[in-house]
DORO-523493 format. One record per residue: y, x, z of N, C-alpha, C in turn; residue in one letter; residue number from 0. Coordinates in nm, 4 decimals, decimal comma. Example, Ala and Ser with C-alpha at 12.3 -4.5 7.8 and 13.67 -1.06 7.14 Angstrom:
<nodes>
        nyy        nxx        nzz       cayy       caxx       cazz        cyy        cxx        czz   type   seq
    -0,5690     1,3190     0,7800    -0,4500     1,2300     0,7800    -0,3300     1,3200     0,7800      A     0
    -0,2250     1,2850     0,7080    -0,1060     1,3670     0,7140     0,0030     1,2900     0,7870      S     1
</nodes>
This chain:
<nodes>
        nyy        nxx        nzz       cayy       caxx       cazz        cyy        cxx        czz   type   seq
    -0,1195     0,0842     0,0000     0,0000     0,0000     0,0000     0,1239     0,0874     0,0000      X     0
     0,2224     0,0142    -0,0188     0,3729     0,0844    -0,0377     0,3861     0,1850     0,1507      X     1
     0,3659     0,1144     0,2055     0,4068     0,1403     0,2965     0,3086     0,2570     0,3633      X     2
     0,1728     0,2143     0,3257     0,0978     0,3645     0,3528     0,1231     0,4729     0,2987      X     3
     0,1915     0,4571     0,1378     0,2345     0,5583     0,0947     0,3620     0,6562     0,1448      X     4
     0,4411     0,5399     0,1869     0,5575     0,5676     0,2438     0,5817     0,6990     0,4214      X     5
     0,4538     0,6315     0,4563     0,4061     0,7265     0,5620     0,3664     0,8287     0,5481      X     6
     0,2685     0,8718     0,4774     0,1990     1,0092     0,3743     0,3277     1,0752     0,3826      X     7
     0,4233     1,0055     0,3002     0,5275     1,1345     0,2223     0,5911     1,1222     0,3627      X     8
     0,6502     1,0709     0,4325     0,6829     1,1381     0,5237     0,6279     1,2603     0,6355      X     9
     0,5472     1,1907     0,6352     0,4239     1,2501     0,7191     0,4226     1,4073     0,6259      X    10
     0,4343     1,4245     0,4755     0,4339     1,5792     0,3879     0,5322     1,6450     0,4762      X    11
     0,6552     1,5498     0,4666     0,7852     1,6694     0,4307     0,7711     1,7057     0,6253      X    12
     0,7970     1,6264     0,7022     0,7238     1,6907     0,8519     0,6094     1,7737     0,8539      X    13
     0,4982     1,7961     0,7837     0,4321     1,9324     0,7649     0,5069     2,0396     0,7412      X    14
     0,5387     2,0173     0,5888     0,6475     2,1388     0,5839     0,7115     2,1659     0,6755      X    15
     0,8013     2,0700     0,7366     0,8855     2,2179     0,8471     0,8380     2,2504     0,9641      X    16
     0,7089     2,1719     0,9531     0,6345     2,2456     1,0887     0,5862     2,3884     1,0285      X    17
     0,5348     2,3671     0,9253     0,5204     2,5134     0,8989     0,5686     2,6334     0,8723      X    18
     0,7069     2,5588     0,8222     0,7913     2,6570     0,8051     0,8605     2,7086     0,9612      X    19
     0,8921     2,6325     1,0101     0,9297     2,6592     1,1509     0,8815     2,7988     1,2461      X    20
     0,7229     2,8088     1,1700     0,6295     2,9002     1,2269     0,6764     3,0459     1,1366      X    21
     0,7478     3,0355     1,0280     0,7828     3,1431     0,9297     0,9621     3,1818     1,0353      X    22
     0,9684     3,1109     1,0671     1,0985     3,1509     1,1038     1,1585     3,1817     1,2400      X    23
     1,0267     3,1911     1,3221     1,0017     3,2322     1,4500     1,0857     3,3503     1,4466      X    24
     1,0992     3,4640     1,3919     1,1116     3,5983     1,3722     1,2965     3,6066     1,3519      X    25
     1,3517     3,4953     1,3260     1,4574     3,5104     1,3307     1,5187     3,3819     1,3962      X    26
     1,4946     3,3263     1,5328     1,4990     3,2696     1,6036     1,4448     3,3272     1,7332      X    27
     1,3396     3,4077     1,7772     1,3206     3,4479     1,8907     1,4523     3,5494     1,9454      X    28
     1,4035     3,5807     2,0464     1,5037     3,6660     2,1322     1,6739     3,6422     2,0644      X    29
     1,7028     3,5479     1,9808     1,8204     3,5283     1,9737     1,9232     3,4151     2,0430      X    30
     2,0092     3,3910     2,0388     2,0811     3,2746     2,0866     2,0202     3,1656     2,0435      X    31
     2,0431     3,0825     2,0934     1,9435     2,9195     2,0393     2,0941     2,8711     1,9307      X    32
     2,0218     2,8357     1,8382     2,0781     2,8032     1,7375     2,0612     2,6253     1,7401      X    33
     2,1869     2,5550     1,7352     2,1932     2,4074     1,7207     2,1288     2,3550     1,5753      X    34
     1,9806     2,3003     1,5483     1,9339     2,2258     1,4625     2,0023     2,0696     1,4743      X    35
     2,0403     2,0407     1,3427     2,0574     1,8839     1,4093     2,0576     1,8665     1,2271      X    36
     2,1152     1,7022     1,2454     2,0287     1,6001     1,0806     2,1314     1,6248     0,9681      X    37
     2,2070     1,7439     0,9997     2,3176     1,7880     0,8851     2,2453     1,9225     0,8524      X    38
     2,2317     1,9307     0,9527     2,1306     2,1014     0,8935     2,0563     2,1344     0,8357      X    39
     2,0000     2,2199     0,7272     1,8918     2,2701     0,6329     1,7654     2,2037     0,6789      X    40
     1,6841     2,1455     0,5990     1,5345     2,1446     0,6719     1,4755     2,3324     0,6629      X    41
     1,3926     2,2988     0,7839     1,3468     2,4184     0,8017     1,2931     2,4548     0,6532      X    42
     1,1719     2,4118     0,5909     1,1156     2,4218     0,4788     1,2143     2,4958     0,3600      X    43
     1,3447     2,4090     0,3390     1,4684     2,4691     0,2790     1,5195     2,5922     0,3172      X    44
     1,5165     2,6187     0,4224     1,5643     2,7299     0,5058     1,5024     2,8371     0,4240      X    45
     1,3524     2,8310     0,4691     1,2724     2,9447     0,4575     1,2586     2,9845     0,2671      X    46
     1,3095     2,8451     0,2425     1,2403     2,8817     0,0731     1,4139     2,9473     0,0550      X    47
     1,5334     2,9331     0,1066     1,6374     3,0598    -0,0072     1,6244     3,1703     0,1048      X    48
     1,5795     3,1949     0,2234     1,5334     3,3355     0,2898     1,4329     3,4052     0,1710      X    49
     1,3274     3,3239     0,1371     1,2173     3,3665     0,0729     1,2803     3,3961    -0,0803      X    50
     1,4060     3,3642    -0,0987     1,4803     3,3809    -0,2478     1,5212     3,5240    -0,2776      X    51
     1,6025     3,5247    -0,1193     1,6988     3,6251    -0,1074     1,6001     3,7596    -0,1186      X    52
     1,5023     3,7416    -0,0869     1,3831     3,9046    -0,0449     1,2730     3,8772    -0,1661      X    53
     1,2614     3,7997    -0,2405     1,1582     3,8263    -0,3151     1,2409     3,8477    -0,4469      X    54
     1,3454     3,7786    -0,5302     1,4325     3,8155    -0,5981     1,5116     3,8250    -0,5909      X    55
     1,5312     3,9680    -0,5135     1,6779     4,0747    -0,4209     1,8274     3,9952    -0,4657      X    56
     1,8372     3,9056    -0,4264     1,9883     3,8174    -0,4515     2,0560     3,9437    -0,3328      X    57
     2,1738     3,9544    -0,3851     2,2921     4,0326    -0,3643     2,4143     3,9617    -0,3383      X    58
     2,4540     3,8922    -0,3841     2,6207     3,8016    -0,3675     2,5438     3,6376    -0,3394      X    59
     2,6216     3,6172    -0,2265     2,5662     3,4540    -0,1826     2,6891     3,3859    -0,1713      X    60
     2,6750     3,2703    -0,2953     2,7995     3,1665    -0,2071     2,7290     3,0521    -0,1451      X    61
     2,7946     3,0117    -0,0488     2,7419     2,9146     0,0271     2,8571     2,7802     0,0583      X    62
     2,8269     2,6841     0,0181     2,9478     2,5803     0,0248     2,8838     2,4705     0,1435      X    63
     2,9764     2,4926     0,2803     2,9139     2,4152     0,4313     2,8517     2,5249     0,5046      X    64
     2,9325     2,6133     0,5559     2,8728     2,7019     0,6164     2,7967     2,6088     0,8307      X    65
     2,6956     2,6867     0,8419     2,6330     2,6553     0,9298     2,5177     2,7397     1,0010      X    66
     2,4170     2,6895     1,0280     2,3177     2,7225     1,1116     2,2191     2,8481     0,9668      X    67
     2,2337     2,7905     0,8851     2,2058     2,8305     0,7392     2,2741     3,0205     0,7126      X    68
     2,4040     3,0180     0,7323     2,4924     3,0915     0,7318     2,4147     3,2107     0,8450      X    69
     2,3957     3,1811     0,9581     2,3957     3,2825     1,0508     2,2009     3,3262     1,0660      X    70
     2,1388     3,2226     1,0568     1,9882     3,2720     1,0047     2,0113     3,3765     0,8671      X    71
     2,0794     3,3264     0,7688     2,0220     3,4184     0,6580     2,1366     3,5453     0,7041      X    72
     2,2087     3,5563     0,7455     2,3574     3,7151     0,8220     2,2265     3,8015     0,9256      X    73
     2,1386     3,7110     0,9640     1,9809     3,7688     1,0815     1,9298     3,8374     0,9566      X    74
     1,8918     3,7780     0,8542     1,7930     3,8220     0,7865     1,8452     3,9484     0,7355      X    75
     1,9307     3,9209     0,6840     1,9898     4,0603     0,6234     2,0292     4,1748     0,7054      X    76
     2,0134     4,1955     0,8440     2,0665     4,2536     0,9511     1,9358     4,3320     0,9451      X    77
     1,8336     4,2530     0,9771     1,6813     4,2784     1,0300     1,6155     4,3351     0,9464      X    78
     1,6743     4,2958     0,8435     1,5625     4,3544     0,7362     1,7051     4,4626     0,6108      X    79
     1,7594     4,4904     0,6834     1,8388     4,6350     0,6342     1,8951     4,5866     0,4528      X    80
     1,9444     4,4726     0,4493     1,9462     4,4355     0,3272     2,0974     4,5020     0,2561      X    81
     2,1237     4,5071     0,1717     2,2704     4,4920     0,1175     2,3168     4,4099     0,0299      X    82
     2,3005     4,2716     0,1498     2,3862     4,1431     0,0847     2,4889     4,0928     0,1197      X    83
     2,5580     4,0358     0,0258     2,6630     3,9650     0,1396     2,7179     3,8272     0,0754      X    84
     2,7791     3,7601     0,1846     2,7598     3,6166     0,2143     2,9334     3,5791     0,1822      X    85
     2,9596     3,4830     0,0995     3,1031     3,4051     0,0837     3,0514     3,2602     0,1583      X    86
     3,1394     3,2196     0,2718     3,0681     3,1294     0,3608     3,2180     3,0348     0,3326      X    87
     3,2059     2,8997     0,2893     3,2783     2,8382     0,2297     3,2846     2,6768     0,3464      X    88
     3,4208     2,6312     0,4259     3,4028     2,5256     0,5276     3,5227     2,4940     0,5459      X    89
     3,5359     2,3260     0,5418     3,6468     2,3030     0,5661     3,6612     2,1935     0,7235      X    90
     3,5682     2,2458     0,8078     3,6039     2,2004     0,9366     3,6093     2,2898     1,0198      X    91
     3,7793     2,3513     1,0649     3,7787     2,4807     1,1339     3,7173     2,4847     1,2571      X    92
     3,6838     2,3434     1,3621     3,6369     2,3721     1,4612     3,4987     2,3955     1,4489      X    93
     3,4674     2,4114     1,3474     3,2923     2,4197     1,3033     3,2586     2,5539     1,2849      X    94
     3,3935     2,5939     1,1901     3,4034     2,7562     1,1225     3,4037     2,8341     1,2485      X    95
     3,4676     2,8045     1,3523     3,4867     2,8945     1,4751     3,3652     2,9185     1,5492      X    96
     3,3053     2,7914     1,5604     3,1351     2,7800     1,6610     3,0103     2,9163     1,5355      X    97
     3,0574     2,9022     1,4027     2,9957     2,9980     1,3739     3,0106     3,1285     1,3424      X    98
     3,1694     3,1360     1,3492     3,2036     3,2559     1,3579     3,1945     3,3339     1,4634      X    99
     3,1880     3,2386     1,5925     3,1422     3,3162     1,6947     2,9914     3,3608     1,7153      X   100
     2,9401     3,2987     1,6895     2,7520     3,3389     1,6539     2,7968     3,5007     1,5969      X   101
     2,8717     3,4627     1,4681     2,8539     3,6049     1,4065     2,8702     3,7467     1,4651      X   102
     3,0149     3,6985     1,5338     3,1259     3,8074     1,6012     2,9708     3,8669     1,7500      X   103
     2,9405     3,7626     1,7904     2,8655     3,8150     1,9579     2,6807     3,8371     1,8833      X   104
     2,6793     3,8359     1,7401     2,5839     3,9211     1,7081     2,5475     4,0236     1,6188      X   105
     2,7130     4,0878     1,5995     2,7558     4,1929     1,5305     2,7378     4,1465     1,3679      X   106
     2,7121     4,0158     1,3144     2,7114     3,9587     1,2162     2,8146     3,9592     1,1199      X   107
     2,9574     3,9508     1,1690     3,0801     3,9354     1,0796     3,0915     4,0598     0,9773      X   108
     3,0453     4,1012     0,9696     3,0522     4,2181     0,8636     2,9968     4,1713     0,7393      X   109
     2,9237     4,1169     0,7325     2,7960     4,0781     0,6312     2,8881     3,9007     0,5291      X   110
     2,9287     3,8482     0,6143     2,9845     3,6993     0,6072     3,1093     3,7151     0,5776      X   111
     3,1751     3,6601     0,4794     3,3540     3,6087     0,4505     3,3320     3,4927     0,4755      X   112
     3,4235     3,4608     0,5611     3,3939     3,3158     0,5963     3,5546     3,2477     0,5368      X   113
     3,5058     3,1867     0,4831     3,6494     3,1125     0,3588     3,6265     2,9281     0,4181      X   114
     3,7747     2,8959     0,5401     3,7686     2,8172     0,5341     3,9479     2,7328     0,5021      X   115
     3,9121     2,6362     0,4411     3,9837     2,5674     0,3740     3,9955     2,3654     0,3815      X   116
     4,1252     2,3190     0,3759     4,0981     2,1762     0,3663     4,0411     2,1463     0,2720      X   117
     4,0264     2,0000     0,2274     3,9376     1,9263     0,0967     4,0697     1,9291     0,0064      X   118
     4,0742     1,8920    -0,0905     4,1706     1,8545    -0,1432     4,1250     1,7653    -0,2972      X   119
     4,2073     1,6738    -0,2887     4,1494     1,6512    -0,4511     4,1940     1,7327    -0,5845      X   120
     4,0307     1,7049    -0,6704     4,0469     1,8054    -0,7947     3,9411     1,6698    -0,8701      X   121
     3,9573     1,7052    -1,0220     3,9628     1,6880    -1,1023     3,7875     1,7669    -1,1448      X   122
     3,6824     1,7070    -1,1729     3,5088     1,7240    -1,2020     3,4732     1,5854    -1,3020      X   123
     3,3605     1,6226    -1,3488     3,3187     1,5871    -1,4450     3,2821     1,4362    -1,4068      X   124
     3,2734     1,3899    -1,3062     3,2120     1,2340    -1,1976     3,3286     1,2138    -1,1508      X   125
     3,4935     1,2562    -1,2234     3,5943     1,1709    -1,1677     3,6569     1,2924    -1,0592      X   126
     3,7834     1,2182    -0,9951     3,8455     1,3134    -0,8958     3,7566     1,2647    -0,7610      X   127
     3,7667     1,4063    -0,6909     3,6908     1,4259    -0,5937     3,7386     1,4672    -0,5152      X   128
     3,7246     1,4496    -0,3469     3,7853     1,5552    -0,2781     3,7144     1,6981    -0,2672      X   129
     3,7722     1,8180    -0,2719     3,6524     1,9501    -0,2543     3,7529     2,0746    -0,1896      X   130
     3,6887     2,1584    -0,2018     3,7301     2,2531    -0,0850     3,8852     2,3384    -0,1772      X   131
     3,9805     2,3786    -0,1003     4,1347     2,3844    -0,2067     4,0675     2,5138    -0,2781      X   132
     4,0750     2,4674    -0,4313     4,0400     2,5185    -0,5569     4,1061     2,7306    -0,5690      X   133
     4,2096     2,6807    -0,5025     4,2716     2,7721    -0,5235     4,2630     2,8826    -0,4326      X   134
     4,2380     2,8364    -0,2797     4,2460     2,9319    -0,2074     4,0846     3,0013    -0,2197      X   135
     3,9611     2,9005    -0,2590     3,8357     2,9461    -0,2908     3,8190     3,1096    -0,3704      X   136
     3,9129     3,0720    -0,4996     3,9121     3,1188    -0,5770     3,9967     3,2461    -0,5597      X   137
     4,1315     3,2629    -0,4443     4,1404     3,3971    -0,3985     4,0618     3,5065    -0,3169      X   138
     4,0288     3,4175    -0,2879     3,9217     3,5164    -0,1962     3,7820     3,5438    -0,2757      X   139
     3,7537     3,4898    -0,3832     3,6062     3,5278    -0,4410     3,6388     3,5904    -0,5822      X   140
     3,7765     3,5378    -0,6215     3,8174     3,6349    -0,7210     3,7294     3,6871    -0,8233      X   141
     3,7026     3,8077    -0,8875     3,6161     3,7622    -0,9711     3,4835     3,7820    -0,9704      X   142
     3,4372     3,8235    -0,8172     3,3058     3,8614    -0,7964     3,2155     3,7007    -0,8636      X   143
     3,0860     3,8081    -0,8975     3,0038     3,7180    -0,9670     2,8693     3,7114    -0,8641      X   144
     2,8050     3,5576    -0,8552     2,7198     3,5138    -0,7511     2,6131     3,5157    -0,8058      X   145
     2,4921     3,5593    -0,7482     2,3563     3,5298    -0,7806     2,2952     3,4114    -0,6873      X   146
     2,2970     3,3974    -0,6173     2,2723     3,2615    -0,5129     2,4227     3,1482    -0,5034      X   147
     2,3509     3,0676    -0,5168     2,4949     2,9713    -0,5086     2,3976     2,8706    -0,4168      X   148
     2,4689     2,8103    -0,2505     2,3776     2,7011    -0,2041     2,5055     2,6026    -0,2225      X   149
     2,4617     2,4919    -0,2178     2,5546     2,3541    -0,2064     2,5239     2,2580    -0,1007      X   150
     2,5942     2,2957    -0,0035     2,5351     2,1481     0,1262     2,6640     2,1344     0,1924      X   151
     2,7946     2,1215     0,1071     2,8900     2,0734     0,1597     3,0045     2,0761     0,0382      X   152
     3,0950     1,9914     0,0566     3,1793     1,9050     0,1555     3,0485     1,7795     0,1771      X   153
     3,1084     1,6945     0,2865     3,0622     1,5810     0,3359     2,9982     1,4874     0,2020      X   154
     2,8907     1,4495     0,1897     2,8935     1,3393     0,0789     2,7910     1,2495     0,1080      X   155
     2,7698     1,2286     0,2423     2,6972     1,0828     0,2951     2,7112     0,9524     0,2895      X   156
     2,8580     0,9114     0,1895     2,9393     0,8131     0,2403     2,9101     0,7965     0,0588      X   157
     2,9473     0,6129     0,0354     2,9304     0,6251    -0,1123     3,0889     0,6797    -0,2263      X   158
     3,1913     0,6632    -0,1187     3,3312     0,6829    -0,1481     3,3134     0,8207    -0,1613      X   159
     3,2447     0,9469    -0,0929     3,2904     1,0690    -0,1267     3,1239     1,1400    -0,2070      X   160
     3,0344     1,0549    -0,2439     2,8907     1,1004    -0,3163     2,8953     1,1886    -0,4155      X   161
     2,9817     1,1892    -0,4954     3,0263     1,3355    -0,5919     3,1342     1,4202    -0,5737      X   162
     3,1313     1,4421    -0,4281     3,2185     1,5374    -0,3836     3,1613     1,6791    -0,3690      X   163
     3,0357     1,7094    -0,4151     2,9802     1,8422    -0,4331     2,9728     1,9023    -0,5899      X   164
     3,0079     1,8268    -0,6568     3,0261     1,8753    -0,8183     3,1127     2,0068    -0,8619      X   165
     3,2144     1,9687    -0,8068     3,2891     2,1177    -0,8687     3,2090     2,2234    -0,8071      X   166
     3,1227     2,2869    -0,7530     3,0314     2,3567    -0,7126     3,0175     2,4087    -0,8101      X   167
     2,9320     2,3016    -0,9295     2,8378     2,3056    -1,0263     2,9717     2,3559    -1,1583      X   168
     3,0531     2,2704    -1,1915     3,1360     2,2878    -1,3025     3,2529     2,3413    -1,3177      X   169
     3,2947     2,3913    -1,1429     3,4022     2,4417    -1,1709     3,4490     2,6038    -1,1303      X   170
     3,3052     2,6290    -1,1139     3,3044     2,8106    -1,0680     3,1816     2,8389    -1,1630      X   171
     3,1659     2,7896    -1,2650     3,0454     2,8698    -1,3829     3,0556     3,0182    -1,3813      X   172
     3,2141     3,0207    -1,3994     3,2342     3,1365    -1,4521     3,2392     3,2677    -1,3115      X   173
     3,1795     3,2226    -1,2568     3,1762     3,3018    -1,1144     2,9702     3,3056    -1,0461      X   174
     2,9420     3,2830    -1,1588     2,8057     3,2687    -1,1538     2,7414     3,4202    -1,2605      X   175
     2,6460     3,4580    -1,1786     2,6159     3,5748    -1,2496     2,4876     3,5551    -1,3643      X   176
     2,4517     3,6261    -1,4741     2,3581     3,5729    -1,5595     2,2264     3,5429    -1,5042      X   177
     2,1864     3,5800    -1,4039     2,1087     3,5662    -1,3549     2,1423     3,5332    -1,2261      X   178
     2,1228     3,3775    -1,2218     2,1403     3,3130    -1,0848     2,0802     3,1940    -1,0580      X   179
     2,0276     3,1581    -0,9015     1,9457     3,0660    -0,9134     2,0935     2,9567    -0,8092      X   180
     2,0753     2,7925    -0,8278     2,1582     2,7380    -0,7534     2,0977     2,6234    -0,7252      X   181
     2,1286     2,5974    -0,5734     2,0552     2,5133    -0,4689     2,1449     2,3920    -0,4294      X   182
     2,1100     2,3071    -0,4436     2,1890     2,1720    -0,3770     2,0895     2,0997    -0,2584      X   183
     2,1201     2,1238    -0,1222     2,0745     2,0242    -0,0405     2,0787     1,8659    -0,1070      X   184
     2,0100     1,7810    -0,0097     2,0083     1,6450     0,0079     2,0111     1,5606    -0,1237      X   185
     1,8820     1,6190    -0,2212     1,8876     1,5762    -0,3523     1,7984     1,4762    -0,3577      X   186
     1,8389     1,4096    -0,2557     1,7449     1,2892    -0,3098     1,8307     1,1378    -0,3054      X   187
     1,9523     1,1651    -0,2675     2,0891     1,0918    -0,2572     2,1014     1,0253    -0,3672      X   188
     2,1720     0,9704    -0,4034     2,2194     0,8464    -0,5179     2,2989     0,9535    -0,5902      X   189
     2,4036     0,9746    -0,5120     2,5247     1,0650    -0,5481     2,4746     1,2393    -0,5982      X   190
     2,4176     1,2906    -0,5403     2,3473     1,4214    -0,5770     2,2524     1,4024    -0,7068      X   191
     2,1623     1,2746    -0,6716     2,1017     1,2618    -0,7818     2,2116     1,2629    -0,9604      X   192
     2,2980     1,1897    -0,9530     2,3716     1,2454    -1,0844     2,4275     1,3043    -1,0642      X   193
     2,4821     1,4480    -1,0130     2,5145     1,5425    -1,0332     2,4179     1,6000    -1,0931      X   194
     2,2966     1,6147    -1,0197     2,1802     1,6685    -1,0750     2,1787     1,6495    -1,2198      X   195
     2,1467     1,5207    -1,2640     2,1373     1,4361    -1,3950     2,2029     1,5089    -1,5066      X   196
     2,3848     1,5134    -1,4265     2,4674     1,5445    -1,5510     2,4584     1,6769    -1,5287      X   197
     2,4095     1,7648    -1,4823     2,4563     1,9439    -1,4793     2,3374     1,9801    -1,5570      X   198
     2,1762     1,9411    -1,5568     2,0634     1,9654    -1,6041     2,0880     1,9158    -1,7450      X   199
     2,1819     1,7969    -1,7871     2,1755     1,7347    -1,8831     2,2721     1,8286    -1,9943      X   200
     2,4015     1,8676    -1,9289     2,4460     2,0181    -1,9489     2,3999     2,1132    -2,0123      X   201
     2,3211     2,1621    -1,9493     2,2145     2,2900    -1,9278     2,1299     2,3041    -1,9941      X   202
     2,0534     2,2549    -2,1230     1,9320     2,2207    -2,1201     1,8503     2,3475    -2,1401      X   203
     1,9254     2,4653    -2,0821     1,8014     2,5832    -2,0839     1,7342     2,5950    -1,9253      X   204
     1,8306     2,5466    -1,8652     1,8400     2,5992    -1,7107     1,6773     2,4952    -1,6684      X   205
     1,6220     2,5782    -1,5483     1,4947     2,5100    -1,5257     1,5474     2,4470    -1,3625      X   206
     1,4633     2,3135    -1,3635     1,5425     2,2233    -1,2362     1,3927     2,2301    -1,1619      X   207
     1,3984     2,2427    -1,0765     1,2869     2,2223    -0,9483     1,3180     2,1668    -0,8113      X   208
     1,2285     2,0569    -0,7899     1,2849     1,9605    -0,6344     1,1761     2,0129    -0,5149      X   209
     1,2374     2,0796    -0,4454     1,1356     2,1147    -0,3254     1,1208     2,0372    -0,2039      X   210
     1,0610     1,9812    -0,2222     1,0118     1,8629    -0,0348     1,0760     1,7404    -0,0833      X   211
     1,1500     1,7011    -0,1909     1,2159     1,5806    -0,1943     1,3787     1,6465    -0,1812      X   212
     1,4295     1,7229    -0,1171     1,5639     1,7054    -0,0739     1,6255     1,8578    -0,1155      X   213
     1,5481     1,9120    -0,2001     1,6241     2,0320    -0,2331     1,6114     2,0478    -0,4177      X   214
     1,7103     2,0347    -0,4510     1,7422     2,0976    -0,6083     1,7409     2,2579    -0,6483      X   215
     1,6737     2,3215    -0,6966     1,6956     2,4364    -0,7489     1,6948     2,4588    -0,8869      X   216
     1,7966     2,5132    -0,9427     1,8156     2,5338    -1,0458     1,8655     2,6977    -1,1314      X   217
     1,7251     2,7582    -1,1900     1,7555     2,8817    -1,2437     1,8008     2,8709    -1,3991      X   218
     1,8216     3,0195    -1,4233     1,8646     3,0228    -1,5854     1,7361     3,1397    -1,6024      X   219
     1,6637     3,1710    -1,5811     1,5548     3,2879    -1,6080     1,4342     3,2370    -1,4797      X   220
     1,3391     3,2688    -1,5715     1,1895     3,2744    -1,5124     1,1844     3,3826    -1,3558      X   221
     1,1468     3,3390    -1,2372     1,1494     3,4718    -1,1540     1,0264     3,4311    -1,0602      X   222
     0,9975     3,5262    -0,9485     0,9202     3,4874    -0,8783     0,9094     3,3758    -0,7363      X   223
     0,8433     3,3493    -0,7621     0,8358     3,1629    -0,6851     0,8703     3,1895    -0,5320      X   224
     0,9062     3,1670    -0,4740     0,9988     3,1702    -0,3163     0,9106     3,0454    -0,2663      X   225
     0,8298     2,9910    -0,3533     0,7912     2,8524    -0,2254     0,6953     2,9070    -0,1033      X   226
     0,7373     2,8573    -0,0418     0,6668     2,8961     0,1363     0,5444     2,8226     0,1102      X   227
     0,4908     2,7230     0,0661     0,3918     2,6020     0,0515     0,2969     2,5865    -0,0577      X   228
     0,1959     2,5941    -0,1009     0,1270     2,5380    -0,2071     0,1137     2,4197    -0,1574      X   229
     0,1910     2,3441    -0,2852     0,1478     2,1967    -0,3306     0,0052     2,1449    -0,3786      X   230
</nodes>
């Protein structure tokens, strides 16, 4: 029945982050307790752009909603002697501060630019949107080029602001390196879902992959698979 089915898949994507949970022991022990809550990465997500960053050596990370996300992967790169670094993109300063302090009291801020900014409206392909100020983004990242791009912010829970993560996708191309893979949380949304739609529809070289239900990934080149899970 619908509804047995309905349990199953839930019942999947709670495997996954139990298991992943167990992958990520290693950068969660002996550290500060880090606040999980229902805005935050699923674990499963977590572990699969950790598992991005070290299996196809990503170097430049932008990250749009900096968070709990932000200071696990600033661990990873600490721990494991990496030379990456992080453009951490937020426009709620009392948020930016709770993680800037994580960074600062675990010698982290070195690794992280943390670029925070109001929303502002701009002008994307799904209409005007509010998104993070275009301009000040764009001084500070200037013309460095990204191999990881994640997307799990501005706010777009609400149906009034649902394509408020687009300019992500269409309006920093040119700040994307030829080889780059890009991640959108919470793709299983109404609103994410056509972004998805129209950027793949865009694209038609780029390869789209949905991990657990709620994660979009999208490369331009064949690389090696980061999934934590056989399906």
């Amino acid at each position: 029945s619908i509804k047995c089915f309905t349990v199953l898949f839930f019942s999947l994507k709670k495997s996954d982050d139990i298991y992943s949970m167990s992958l990520l022991q290693p950068l969660l022990i002996d550290y500060p307790y880090l606040p999980f809550s229902s805005s935050s990465l699923r674990p499963v997500c977590l572990v699969y752009i950790l598992n991005e960053i070290i299996i196809n050596q990503r170097k430049f990370i932008l990250e749009f909603g900096m968070g709990l996300s932000t200071i696990v992967i600033a661990r990873l790169i600490k721990r494991n002697n990496l030379d990456v670094k992080i453009y951490s993109v937020e426009h709620n300063k009392e948020w930016a501060d709770i993680v800037e302090d994580y960074l600062i009291k675990e010698n982290l801020e070195h690794i992280v630019t943390l670029i925070v900014t109001d929303l502002k409206k701009i002008d994307s392909p799904l209409g005007v949107v509010k998104w993070y100020d275009y301009s000040l983004v764009m001084s500070e990242v200037k013309e460095q080029k990204f191999d990881l791009i994640i997307v799990d912010g501005p706010p777009a829970y609400k149906e009034s602001v649902q394509f408020s993560r687009g300019p992500a996708f269409f309006n920093l191309k040119t700040n994307f390196e030829e080889d780059f893979c890009l991640i959108l949380d919470d793709a299983q949304r109404v609103g994410e879902k056509e972004i998805i739609k129209l950027y793949k529809g865009s694209n038609k070289k780029i390869k789209l992959s949905i991990i657990s239900d709620t994660l979009a990934v999208f490369r331009c080149s064949e690389n090696f698979d980061p999934l934590p899970i056989e399906y």
